[in-house]
C-alpha positions in Angstrom: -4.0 -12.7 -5.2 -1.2 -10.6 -3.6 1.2 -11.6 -5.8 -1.2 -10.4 -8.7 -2.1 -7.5 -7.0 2.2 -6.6 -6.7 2.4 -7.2 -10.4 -0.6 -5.3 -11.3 1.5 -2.2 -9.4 4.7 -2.8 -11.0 2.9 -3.0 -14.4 1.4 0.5 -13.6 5.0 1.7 -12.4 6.5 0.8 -15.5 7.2 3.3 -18.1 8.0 0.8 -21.2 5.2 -0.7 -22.9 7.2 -4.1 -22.6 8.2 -3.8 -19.4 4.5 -3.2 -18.6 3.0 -5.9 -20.6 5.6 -8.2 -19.0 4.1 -7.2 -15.7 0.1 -7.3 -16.6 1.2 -11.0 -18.4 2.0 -12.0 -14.8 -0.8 -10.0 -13.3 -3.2 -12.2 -15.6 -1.3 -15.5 -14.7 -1.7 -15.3 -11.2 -5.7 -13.7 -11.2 -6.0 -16.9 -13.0 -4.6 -18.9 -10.6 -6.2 -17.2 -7.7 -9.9 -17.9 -9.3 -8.8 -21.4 -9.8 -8.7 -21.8 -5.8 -11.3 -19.3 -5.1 -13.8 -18.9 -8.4 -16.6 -17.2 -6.2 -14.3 -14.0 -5.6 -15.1 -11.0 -7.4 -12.6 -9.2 -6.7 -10.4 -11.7 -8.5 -12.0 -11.2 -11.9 -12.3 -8.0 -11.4 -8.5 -8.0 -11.0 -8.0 -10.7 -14.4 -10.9 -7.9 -15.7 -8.4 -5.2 -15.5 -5.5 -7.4 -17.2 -7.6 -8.0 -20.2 -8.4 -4.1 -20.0 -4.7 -3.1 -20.0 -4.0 -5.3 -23.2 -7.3 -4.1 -25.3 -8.9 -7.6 -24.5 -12.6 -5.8 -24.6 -14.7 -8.8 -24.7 -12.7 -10.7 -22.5 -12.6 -7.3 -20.0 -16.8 -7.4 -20.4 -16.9 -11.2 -19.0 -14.8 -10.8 -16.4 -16.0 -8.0 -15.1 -19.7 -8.8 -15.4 -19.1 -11.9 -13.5 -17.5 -10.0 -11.1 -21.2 -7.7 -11.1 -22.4 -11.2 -10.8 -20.7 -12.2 -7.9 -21.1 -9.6 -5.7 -24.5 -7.3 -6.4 -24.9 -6.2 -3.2 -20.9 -4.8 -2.3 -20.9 -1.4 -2.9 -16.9 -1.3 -3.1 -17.1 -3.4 -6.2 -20.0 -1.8 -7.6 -17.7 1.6 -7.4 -14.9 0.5 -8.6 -17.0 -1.6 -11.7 -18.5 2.0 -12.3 -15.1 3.7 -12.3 -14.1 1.3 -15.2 -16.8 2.0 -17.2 -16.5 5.5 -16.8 -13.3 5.2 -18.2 -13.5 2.8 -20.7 -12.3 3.2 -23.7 -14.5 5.1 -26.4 -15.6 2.3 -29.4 -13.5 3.4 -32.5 
C-alpha cells in the first residue's frame, strides 16, 4: 500500500502524460497487490478506484469505488473523500 500510495504521488508530480501514466500503471499494480493480501480494505480500492479514474477507466472507477462505499459505510474519512470524487467526476460526454 505504501508503495502505491508513493507512486500515486509521483504520478501526480509528473508533468508528462507518459511519465504519469508510467506512474498510475504502478500505482494500479501494487493497489492490486495490496487487495490481494488484504481484500477487506477500503482504502485500497479506493486507491485502485482512483487508478482507473486517472486513465478514464469509468466503469471500472464505479466498482472499485462502490466496494470501497461497501466496505466501510460507517467511516466518515472514506465517505468524504468518496464524495470528493464524485464531486469531481468527470461530466458524461
Amino acid at each position: 500500500y505504501l508503495l502505491a500510495k508513493a507512486y500515486e504521488q509521483m504520478a501526480l508530480a509528473q508533468r508528462g502524460e507518459g511519465a504519469r501514466a508510467a506512474f498510475v500503471d504502478l500505482a494500479a499494480r501494487e493497489y492490486r497487490a495490496a487487495i490481494d493480501l488484504q481484500p477487506t480494505s477500503a482504502w485500497y480500492h479506493a486507491g485502485l478506484g482512483w487508478t482507473y479514474l486517472v486513465r478514464a477507466e469509468k466503469a471500472k472507477a464505479q466498482r472499485a469505488f462502490a466496494t470501497a462505499a461497501w466496505l466501510a459505510p460507517k467511516d466518515p474519512h472514506m465517505q468524504r473523500y468518496l464524495r470528493d470524487i464524485y464531486k469531481s467526476w468527470p461530466p458524461a460526454p
